[in-house]
C-alpha positions in Angstrom: 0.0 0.0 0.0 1.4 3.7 -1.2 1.3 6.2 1.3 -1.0 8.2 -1.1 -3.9 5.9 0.2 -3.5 8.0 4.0 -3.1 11.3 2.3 -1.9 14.2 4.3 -4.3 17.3 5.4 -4.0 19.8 2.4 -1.7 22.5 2.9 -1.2 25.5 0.7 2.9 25.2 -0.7 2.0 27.7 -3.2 5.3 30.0 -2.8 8.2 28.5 -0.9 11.2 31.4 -0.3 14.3 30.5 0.3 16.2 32.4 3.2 19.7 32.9 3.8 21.1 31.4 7.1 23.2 34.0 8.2 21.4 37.1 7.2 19.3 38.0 10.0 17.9 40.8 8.6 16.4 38.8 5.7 14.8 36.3 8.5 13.2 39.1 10.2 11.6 40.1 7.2 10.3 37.1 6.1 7.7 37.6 9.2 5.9 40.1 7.2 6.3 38.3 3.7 3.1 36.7 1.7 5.2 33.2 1.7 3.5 30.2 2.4 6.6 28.7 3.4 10.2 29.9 4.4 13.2 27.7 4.3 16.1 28.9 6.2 19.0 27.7 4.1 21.7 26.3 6.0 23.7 25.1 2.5 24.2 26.4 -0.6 23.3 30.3 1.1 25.8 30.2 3.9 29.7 30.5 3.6 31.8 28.0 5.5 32.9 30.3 7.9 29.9 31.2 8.8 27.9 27.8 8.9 28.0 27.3 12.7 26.6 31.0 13.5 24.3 31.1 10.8 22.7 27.6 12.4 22.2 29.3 15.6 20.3 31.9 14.2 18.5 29.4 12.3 17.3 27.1 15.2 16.7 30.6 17.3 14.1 31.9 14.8 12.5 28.5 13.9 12.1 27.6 17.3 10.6 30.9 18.2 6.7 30.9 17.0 7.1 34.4 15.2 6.4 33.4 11.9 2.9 33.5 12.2 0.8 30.8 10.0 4.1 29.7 7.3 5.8 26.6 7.6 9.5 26.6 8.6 11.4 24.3 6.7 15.2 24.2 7.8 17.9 23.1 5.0 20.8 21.5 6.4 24.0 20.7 5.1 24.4 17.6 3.7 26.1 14.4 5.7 29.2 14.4 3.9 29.9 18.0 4.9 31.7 18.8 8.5 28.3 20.7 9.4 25.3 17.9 8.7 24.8 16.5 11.5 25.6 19.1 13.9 22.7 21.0 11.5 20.5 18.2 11.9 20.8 17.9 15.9 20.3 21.6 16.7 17.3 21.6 13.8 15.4 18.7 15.7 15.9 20.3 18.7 14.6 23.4 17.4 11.3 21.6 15.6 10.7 23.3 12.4 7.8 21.8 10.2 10.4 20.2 8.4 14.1 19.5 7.7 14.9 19.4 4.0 18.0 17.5 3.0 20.2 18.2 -0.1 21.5 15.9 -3.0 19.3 13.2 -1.6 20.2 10.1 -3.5 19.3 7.5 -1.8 16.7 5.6 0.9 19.7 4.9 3.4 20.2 8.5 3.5 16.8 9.4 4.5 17.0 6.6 7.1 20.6 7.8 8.6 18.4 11.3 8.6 15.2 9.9 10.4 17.7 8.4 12.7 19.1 11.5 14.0 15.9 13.5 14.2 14.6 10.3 16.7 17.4 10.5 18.7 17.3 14.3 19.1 14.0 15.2 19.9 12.3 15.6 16.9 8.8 15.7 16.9 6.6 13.8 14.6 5.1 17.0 13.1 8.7 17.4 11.2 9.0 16.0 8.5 11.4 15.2 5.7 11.8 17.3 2.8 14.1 15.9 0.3 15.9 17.9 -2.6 15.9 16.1 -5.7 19.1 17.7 -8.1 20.9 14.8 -9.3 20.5 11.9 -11.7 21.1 9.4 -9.5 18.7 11.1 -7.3 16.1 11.3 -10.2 17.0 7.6 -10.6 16.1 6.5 -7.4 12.9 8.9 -6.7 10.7 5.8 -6.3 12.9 4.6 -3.3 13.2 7.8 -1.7 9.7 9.1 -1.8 9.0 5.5 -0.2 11.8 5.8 2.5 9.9 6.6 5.9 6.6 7.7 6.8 8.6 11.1 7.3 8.7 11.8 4.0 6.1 14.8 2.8 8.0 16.3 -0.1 9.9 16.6 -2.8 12.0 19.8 -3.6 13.5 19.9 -7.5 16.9 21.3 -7.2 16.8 22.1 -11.2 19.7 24.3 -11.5 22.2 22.0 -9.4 20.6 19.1 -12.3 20.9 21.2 -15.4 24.8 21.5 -14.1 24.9 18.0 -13.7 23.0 16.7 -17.1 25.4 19.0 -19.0 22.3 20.3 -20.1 21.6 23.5 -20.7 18.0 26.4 -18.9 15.6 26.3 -22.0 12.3 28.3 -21.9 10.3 25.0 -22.2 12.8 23.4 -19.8 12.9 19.9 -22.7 16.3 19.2 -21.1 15.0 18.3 -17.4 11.4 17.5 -18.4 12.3 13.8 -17.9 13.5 14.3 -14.5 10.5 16.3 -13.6 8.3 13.9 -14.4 9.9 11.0 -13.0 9.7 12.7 -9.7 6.2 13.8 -10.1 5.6 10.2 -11.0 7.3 9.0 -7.4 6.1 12.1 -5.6 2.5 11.7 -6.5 2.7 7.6 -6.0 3.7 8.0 -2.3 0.9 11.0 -1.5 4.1 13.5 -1.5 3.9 17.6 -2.1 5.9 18.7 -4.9 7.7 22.1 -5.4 9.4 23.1 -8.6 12.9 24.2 -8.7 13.8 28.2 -8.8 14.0 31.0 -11.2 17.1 32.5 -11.1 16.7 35.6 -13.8 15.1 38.2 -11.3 14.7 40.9 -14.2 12.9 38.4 -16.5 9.3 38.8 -15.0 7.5 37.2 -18.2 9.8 34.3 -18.0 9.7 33.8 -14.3 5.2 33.9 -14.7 5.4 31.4 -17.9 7.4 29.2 -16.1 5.2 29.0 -13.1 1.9 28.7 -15.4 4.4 25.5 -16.7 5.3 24.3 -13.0 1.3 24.2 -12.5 0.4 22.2 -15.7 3.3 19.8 -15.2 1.4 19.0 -11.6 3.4 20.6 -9.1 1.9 21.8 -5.9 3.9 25.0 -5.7 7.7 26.5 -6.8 10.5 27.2 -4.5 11.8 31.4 -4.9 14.9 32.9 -4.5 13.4 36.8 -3.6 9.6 38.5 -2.2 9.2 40.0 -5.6 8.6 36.2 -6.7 5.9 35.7 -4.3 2.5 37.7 -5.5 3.1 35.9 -9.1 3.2 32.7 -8.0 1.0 32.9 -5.5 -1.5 33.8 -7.8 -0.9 31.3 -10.1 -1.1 28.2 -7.9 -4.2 29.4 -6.0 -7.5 28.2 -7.6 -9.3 31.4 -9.4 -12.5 32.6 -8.6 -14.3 31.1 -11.2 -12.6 27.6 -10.3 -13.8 27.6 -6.8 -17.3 28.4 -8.3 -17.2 26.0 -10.4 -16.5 23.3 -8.0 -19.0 24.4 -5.3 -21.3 23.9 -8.6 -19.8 20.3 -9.2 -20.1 19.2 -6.0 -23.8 20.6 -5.5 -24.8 18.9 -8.8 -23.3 15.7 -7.8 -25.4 15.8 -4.0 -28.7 16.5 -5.7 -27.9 14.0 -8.6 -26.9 10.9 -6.3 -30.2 12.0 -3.7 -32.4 11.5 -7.1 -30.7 8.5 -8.2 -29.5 10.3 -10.9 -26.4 8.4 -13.0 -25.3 11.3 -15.1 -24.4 14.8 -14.2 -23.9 17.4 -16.4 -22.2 21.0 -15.2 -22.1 24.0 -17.7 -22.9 20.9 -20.4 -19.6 19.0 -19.2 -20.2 15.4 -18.1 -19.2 14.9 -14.2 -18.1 11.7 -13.0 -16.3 11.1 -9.7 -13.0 12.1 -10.1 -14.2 15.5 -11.5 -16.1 15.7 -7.8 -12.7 14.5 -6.3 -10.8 17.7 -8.4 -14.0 20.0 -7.2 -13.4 19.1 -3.1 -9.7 19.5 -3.4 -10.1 23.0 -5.4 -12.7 23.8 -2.6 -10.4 22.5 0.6 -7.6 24.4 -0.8 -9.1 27.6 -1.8 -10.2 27.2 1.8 -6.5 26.1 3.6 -5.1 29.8 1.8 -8.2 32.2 3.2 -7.2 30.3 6.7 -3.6 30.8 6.2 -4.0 34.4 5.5 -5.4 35.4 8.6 
């Protein structure tokens, strides 16, 4: 049995901003900032000099209740780094929604991970986040998404892959579209969020918005952001519309009154219902509702 037969409580992952670990002015900030999610970046963001002060800052603001209704994801370093799993032990300590590890290429990884959180404290409510940016990774989604019950989602690390493909950043993104899907395949087997990798031209606004519009027809749940200007764009894009939310309160209002009167077919606007266009409807509605909360 997949884990997508327990699926988790919807939660909007919409716009996911990346933080750097040792700027604490940029952590302050992100208080304020229309994110649904924050991951204070431990890695790729952080100098080696400064690794061990920027994780004190890290675990200090995570574990301090001030960033209102977002989820605090903490990126560590990874275990073949001097910092790992020092990161990891003062980031289950601290009990952020979730610890996202890097270059994740395998179960056993996950496992030595889940391992440490257990014997430091973490609570269940953390989870695992795993960054998907390698081909080996890619190879082995299926075993990773599978790994532990900790597992809730997949991060695509697309400019660390494009590096390692020899591939090169295309408008349609052909190179990596492979990747992408073998991971949505994996994600989407094992009841796992998925969040497309970032955008890194900041002055290419049409680019950045055609990308997103792509990230949401591939199937993914939300995209990971280097800066706040990213945020009201892709926010916008991976909420349902207006019109979708009416449109499902419609569907599922149809298919109550059609299955009281015994009713086999429903039509909508002319369209032809069946169940899994009622199943689409109660996830637009559940969502639509999960941002209004998460906005107050």
């Amino acid at each position: 049995m997949t884990q997508s037969a327990h699926p988790r409580p919807i939660r909007p992952r919409r716009s996911v901003l990346y933080m750097p670990g040792s700027n604490a002015r940029a952590q302050e900030k992100a208080k304020t900032l229309g994110a649904d999610a924050i991951i204070l970046d431990l890695e790729d963001a952080v100098a080696p000099g400064a690794k061990e002060e920027a994780r004190g800052l890290v675990c200090g603001n995570a574990a301090s209740g001030e960033y209102g209704n977002r989820e605090i994801i903490i990126r560590v370093n990874g275990f073949d780094t001097p910092w790992g799993r020092d990161d990891v032990i003062a980031a289950s300590k601290a009990a952020p929604n979730a610890i996202l590890l890097p270059k994740v290429e395998s179960a056993a990884q996950v496992q030595e991970l889940e391992a440490l959180m257990d014997a430091n404290g973490a609570p269940k409510t953390t989870t695992i986040w795993c960054m998907m940016e390698t081909p080996l990774g890619i190879l082995k989604a299926e075993e990773i998404a599978s790994a532990s019950p900790r597992v809730s989602c997949f991060v695509m690390g697309t400019s660390d892959l494009v590096k390692d493909l020899k591939a090169q950043h295309t408008t349609l993104r052909l190179p990596v579209i492979t990747s992408l899907g073998l991971c949505m395949l994996a994600g989407r087997a094992y009841g796992l969020t998925i969040l497309d990798g970032v955008y890194l031209d900041l002055k290419d606004e049409t680019g950045f918005k055609a990308s997103a519009v792509q990230g949401l027809e591939l199937g993914f749940d939300g995209k990971t952001l280097i800066h706040p200007s990213q945020l009201a764009p892709t926010n916008e894009v991976f909420a349902p519309s207006i019109d979708d939310v009416d449109f499902a309160h419609r569907v599922i209002a149809a298919s109550q009154e059609a299955e009281a009167e015994g009713k086999g077919v429903v039509l909508v606007d002319g369209k032809l219902i069946e169940n899994l266009h009622v199943e689409i409807a109660k996830e637009t509605v559940a969502m639509a509702a999960a941002i209004t909360a998460l906005a107050e």
